[in-house]
C-alpha positions as MATLAB code, in Angstrom:
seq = 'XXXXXXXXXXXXXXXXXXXXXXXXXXXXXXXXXXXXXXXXXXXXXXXXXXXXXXXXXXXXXXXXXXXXXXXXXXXXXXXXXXXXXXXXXXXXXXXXXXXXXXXXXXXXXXXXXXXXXXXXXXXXXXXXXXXXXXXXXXXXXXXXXXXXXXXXXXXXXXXXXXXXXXXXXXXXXXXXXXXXXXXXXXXXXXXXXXXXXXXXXXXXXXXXXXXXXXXXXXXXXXXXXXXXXXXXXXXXXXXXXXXXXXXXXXXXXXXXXXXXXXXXXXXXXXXXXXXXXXXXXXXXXXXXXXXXXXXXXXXXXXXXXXXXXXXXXXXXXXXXXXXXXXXXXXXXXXXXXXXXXXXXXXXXXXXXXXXXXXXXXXXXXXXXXXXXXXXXXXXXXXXXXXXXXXXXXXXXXXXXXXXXXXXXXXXXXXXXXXXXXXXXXXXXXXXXXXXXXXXXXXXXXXXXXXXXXXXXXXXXXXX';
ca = [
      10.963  -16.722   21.301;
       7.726  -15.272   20.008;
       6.597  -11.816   19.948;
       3.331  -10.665   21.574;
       1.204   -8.379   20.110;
       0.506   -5.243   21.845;
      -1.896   -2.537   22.656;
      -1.876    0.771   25.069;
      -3.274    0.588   28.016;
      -5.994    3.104   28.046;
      -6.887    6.059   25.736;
      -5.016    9.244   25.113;
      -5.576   12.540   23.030;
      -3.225   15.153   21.398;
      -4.240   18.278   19.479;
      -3.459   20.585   17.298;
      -3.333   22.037   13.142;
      -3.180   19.947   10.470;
      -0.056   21.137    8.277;
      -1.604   21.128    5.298;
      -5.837   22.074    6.084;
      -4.618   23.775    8.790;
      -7.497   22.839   10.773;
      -7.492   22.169   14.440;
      -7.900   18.744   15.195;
      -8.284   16.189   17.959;
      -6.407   12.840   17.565;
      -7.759   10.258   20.248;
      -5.707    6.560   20.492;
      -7.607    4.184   21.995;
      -6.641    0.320   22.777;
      -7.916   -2.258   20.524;
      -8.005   -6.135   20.957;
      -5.892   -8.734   18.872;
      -5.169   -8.782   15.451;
      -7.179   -5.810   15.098;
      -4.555   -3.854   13.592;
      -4.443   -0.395   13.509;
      -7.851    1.616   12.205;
      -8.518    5.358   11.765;
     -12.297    7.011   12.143;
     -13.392   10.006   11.322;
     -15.866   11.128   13.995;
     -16.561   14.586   12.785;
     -18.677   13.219    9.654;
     -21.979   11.311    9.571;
     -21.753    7.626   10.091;
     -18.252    8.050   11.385;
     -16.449    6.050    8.485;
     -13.427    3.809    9.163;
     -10.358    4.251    6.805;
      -8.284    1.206    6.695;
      -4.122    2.413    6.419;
      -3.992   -0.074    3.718;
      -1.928    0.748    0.617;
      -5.029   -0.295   -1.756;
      -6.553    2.624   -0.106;
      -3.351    5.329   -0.823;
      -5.166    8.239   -3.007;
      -2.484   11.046   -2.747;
       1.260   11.512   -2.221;
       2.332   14.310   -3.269;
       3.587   15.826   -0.237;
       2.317   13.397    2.483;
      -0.176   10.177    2.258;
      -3.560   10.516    1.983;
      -6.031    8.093    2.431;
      -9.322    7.184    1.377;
     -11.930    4.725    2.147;
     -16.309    4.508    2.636;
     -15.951    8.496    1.145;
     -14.335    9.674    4.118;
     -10.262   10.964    3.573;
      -7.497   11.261    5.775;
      -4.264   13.251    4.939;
      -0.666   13.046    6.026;
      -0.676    9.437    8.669;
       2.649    9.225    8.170;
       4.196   10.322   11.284;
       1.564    9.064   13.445;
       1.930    5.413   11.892;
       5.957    5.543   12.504;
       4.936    6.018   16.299;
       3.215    3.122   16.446;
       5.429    0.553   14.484;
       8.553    2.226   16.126;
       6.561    1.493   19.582;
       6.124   -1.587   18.348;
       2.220   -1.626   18.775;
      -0.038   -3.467   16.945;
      -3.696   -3.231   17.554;
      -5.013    0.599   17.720;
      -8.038    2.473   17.486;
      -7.423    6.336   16.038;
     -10.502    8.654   16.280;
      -9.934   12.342   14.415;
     -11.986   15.098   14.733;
     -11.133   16.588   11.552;
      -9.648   15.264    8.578;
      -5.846   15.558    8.964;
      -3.260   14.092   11.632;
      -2.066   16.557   13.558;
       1.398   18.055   12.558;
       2.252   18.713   16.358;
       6.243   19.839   15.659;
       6.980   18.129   12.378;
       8.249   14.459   14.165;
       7.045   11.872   15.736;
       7.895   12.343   19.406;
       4.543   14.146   20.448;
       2.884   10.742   19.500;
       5.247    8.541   21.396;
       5.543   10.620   24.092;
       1.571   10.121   24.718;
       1.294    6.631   23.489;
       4.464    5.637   26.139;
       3.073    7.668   28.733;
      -0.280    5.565   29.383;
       1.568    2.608   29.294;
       1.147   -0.471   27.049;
      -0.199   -4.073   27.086;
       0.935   -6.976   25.813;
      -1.792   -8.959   24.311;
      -2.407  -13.010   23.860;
      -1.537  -13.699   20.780;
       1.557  -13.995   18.645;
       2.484  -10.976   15.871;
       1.761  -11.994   12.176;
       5.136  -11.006   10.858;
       5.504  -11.413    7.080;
       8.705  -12.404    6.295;
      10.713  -10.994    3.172;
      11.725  -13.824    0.998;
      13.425  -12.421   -1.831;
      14.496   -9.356   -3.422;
      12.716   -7.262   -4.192;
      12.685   -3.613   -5.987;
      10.846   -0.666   -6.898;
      12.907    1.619   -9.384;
      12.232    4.959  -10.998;
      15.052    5.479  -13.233;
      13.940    9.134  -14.182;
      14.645   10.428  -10.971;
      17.144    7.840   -9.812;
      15.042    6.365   -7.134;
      15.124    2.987   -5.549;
      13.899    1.044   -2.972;
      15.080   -2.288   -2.485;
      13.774   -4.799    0.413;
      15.952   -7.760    1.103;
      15.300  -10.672    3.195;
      16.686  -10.955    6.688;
      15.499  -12.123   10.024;
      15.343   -8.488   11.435;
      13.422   -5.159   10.145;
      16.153   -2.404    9.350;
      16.109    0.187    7.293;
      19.077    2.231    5.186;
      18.446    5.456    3.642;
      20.464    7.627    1.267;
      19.406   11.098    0.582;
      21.000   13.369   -2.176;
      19.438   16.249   -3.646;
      22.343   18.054   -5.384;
      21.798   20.342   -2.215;
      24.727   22.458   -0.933;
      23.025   22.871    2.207;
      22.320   19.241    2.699;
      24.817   17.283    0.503;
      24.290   13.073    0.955;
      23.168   11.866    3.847;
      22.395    8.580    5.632;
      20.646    7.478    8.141;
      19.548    3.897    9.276;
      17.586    2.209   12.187;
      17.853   -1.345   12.970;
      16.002   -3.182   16.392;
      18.875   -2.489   18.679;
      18.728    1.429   17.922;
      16.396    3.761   20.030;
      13.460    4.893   17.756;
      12.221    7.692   20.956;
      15.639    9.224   21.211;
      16.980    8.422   17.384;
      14.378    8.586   15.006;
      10.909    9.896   16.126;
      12.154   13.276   17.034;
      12.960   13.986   13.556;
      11.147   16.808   11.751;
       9.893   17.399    8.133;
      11.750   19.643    6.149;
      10.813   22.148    3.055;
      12.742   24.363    0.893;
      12.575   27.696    0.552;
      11.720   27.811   -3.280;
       8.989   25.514   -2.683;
       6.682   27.633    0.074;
       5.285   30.436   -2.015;
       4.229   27.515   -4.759;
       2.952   25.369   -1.769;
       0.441   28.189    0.017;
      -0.578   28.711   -3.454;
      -1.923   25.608   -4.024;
      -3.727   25.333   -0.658;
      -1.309   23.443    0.993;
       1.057   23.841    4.394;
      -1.115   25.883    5.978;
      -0.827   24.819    9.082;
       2.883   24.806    8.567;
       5.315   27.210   10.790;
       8.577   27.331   11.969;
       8.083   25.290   14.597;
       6.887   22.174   12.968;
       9.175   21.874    9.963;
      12.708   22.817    8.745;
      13.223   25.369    5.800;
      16.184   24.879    3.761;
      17.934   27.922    2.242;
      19.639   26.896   -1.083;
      20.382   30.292   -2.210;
      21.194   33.595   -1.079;
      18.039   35.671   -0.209;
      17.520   39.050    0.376;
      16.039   40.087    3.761;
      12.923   41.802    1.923;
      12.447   38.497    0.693;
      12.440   36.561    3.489;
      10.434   39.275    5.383;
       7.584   39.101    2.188;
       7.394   35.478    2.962;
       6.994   35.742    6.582;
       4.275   38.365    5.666;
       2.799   35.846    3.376;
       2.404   33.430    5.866;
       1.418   35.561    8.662;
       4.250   34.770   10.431;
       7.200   36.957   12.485;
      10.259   37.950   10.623;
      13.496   36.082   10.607;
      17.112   35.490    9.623;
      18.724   32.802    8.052;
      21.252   30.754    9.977;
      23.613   28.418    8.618;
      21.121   27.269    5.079;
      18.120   27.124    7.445;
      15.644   29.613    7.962;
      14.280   29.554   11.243;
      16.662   29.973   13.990;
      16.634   26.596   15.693;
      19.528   23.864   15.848;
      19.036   21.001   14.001;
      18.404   18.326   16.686;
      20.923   15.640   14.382;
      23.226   16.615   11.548;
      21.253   14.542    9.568;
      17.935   15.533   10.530;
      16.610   15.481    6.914;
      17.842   11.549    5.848;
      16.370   10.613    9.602;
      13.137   11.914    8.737;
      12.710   10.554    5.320;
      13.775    6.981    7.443;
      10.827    8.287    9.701;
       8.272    8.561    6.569;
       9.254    5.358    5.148;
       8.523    3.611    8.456;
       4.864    4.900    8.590;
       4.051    4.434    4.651;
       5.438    0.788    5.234;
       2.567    0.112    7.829;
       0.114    0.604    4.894;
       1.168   -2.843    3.870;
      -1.262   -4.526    7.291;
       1.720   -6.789    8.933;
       4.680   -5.967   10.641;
       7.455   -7.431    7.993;
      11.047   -9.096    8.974;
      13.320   -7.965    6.301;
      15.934   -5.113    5.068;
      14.928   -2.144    3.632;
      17.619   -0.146    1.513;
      16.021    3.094    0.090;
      18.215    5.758   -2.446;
      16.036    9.299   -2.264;
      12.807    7.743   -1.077;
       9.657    9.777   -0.879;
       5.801    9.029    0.037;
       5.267    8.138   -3.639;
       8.059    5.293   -3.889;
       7.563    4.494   -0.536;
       3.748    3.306   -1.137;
       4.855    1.731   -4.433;
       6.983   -0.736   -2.582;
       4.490   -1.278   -0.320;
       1.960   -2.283   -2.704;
       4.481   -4.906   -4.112;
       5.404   -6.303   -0.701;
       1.573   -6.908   -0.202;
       0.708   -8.295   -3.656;
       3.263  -10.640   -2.880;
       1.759  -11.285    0.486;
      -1.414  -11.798   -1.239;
       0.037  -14.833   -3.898;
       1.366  -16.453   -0.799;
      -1.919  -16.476    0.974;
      -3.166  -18.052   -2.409;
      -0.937  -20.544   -2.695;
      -1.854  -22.139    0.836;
      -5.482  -22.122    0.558;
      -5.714  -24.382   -2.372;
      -9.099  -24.331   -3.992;
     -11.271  -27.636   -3.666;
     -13.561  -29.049   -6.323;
     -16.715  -30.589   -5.334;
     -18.486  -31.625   -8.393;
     -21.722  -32.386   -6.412;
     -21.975  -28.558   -5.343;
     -24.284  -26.138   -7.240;
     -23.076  -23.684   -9.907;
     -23.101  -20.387   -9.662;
     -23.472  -20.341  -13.456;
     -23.623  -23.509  -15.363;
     -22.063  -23.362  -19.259;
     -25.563  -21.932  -20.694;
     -25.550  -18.450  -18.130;
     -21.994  -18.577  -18.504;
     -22.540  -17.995  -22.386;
     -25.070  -15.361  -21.289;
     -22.253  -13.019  -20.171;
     -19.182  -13.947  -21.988;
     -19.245  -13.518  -25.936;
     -17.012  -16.649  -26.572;
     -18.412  -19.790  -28.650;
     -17.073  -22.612  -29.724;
     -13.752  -23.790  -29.976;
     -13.203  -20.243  -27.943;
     -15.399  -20.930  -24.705;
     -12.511  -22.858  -22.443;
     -14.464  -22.243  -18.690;
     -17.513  -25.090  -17.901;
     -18.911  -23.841  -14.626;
     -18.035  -20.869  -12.067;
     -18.435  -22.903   -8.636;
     -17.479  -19.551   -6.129;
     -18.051  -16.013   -7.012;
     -17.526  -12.437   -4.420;
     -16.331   -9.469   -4.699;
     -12.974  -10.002   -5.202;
     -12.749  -13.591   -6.277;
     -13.896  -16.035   -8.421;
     -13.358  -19.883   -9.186;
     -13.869  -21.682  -12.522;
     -14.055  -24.933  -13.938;
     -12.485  -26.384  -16.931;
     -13.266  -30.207  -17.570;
     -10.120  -31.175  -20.736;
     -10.920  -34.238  -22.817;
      -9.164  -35.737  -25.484;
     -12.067  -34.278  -27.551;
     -10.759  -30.790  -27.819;
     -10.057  -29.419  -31.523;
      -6.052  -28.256  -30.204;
      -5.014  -31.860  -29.276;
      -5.341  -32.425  -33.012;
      -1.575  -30.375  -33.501;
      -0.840  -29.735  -29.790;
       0.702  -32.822  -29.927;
      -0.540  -35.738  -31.824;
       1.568  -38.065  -29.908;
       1.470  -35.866  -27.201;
      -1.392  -34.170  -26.260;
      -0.615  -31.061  -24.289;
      -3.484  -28.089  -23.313;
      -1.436  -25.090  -24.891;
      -0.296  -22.847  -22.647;
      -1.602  -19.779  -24.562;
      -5.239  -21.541  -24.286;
      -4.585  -21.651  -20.135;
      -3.928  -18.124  -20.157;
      -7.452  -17.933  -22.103;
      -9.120  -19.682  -20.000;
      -7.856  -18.147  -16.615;
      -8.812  -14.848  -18.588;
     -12.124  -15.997  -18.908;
     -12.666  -16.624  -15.708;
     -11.017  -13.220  -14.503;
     -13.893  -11.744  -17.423;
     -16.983  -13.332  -15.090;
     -15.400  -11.498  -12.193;
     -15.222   -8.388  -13.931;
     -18.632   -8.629  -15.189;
     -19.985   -9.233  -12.167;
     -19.667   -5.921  -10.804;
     -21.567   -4.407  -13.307;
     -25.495   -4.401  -13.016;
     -26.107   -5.143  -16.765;
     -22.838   -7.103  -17.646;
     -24.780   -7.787  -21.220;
     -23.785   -4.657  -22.287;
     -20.312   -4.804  -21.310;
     -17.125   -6.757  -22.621;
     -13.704   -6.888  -21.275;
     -10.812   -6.500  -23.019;
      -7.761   -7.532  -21.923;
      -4.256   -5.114  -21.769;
      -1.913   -7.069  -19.721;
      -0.196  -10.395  -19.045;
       2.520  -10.705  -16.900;
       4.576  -12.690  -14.634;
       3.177  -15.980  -15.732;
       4.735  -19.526  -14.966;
       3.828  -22.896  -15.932;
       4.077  -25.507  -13.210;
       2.938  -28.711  -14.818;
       1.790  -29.764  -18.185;
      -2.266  -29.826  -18.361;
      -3.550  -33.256  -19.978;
      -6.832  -34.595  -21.074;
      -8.704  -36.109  -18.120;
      -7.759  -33.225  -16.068;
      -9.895  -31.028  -14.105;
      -8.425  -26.667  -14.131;
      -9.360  -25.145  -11.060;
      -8.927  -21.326  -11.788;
      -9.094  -18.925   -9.205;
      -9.094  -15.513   -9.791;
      -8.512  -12.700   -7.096;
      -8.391   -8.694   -7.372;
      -5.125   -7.431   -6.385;
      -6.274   -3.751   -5.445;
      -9.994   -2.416   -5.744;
     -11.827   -1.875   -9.617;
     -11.161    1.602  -10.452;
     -11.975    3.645  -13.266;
     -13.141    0.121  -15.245;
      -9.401   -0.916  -14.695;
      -9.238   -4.661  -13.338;
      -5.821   -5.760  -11.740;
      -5.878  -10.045  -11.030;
      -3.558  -12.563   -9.823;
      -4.975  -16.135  -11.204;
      -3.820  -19.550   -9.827;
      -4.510  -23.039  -11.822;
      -4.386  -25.662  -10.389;
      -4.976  -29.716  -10.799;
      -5.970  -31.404   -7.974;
      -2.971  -30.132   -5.531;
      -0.927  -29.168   -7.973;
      -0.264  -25.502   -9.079;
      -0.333  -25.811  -13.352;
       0.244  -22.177  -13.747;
      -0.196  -18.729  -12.318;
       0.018  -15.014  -13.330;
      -1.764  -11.312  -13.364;
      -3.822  -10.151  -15.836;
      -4.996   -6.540  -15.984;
      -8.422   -5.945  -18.097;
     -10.953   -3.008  -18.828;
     -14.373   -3.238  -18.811;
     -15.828   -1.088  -21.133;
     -19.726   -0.540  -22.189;
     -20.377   -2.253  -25.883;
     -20.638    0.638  -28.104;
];
């Protein structure tokens, strides 16, 4: 049976501080039509940009997500994106009047608490699940992290948490559909430890952060002058330690810590822009890994997309650049210039042209009896293509070359012949930054895929 999407049914507002600005702000949800996905605005600045929660857009994770899009930032979405895909909503509006999400009490149960109490609205038209299809992994061996997402016809999620901590040893937590995010996940809160506050005002962070909106773990014994020149420090009443945890509140599970790192990976996992269908099994996760497997689950996403909308060639159709302003912005000659024609060209993609006769110099040893394009030359020629896209985001691409620095995950479908026509399309896999071009390229003949892979380049002035 299919899923509906769904909305809320009319507009609700929570405030309060930031955790780490500290900075009072308003948080308005409002209901948003299909497949509009979610969307945050920032209505205290001029123009009232929209940030995407879109992983190309992650600029910070060190102790919370922060995006950033059209100049404007927003800091720490995490909890208030868990709310939503734990509602299961899909199509929201989020106006802030400030540039963080409020930290309310550390969890997620102020949101859904307002989002369930004005009701929600199922909408006409089906949600675009993308469905995990193989395994896959992001691993940092330094710090023995790993996040694996298998396929499977349900979303769950598995987390392990060890920190060498006394206090909070291993945990686990997990949440699969038949669980209750409201009573079993959302109320979790974030949780700090003690050695890390003083280093954490310092640096301008947490403060909006008291003892009502996060848990602080005690590792070691601490004197009461101590804990009572912290409490000065942050302005805050004096207090005792109880049990490893320094403010004098029950944990509201015994696992409150693993829940809540289940909570964050929930809300980074939205930054991928579908709703997925697969496992998640995460050892020590944080907002850094979390993103990282994001942005693989989406470049994947991306290839798919690729692969269905096969690229047509209609010779009768105007260049964008025919061979002679083609040489005009790449430095290749002959036997080196291996693209004829670019027939599409945007911002993110591009399409070339390569016309193979028997007449090419490799067929001579590539094979005589046998004449093969070499795959090497493909790459090349894919690369050159990838090099117009590049170029074209420059306003004086004369003066600029691209080098190459990466080729990976290429695969050759089909052997390339003469009288074939290459259809390369080339396509950005996150935004240009700092003259650092990431691309996934497709070839293809006719139908047929000949060969695929990413290639990472720099554009660089020409000294």
């Amino acid at each position: 049976m299919s899923e509906m999407q769904k909305t809320i049914k009319k507009s609700v507002s929570l405030s309060g501080k930031g955790l780490h600005t500290g900075q009072e702000v308003t948080l308005t949800f409002h209901p948003a039509p299909i497949n509009h996905g979610f969307m945050f605005q920032r209505v205290d600045l001029e123009g009232k940009p929209k940030i995407t929660p879109n992983v190309d857009n992650v600029v910070d994770t060190s102790r919370g997500t922060t995006l950033e899009e059209n100049g404007a930032q927003i800091h720490t979405i995490e909890h208030v994106l868990a709310s939503l895909v734990g509602l299961g909503l899909d199509n929201i509006l989020m106006e802030f009047t400030g540039p963080e999400a409020p930290i309310l009490d550390g969890s997620s149960i102020k949101y859904v608490e307002a989002l369930k109490g004005v009701g929600f609205e199922e909408q006409n038209a089906e949600k675009n699940y993308y469905v995990i299809k193989e395994r896959t992994v992001f691993r940092d061996e330094e710090n023995n992290i790993e996040l694996v997402a298998y396929p499977d016809d349900n979303f769950s999620i598995d987390v392990m948490v060890d920190y060498n901590s006394k206090v909070l040893g291993n945990q686990y937590a997990s949440y699969h559909p038949t669980h209750d995010f409201e009573k079993e996940i959302a109320p979790s809160r974030t949780f700090v430890f003690f050695h890390e506050l003083e280093y954490l005002l310092k640096h301008n962070l947490i403060k909006g952060g008291d003892l009502q909106n996060a848990i602080v773990i005690m590792e070691n014994e601490v004197s009461q002058d101590e804990l009572d020149r912290m409490a000065d420090l942050f302005n805050k009443p004096h207090v005792k330690v109880k049990e490893g945890i320094l403010n004098n509140v029950d944990l509201r599970f015994s696992n409150e810590p693993a829940r809540h790192k289940l909570l964050d990976i929930l809300g980074d996992l939205t930054l991928i822009g579908r709703p997925i269908k697969g496992k998640i099994v995460a050892s020590r996760p944080g907002h850094y890994a979390n993103t990282e497997l994001a942005k693989i689950i989406k470049e994947s996403i991306k290839k798919e997309e690729s692969r269905i909308a096969i690229p047509q060639y209609d010779p009768n159709k105007k260049a964008v650049y025919d061979i002679n302003q083609i040489k005009g912005l790449l430095p290749h000659r002959y036997p080196f210039l291996l693209i004829d024609k670019v027939t599409e060209l945007n911002e993110t993609s591009v399409i070339g042209i390569k016309n193979v006769t028997m007449n090419e110099n490799f067929f001579m040893g590539h094979f005589p009896n046998e004449p093969i394009m070499p795959g090497v030359l493909q790459v090349e020629a894919m690369a050159q293509v990838g090099g117009i896209l590049a170029l074209s985001q420059v306003e004086d691409p004369e003066n600029y070359q691209t080098l190459f620095l990466k080729i990976d995950k290429v695969k050759f479908k089909r052997k390339v012949i003469p009288g074939d026509t290459i259809i390369f399309r080339m396509e950005l896999i996150s935004p240009i930054r700092r003259g650092l071009v990431n691309m996934f390229g497709q070839a293809f003949v006719g139908e047929e895929l000949a060969m695929e892979g990413e290639l990472m380049a720099q554009v660089s002035k020409i000294q």
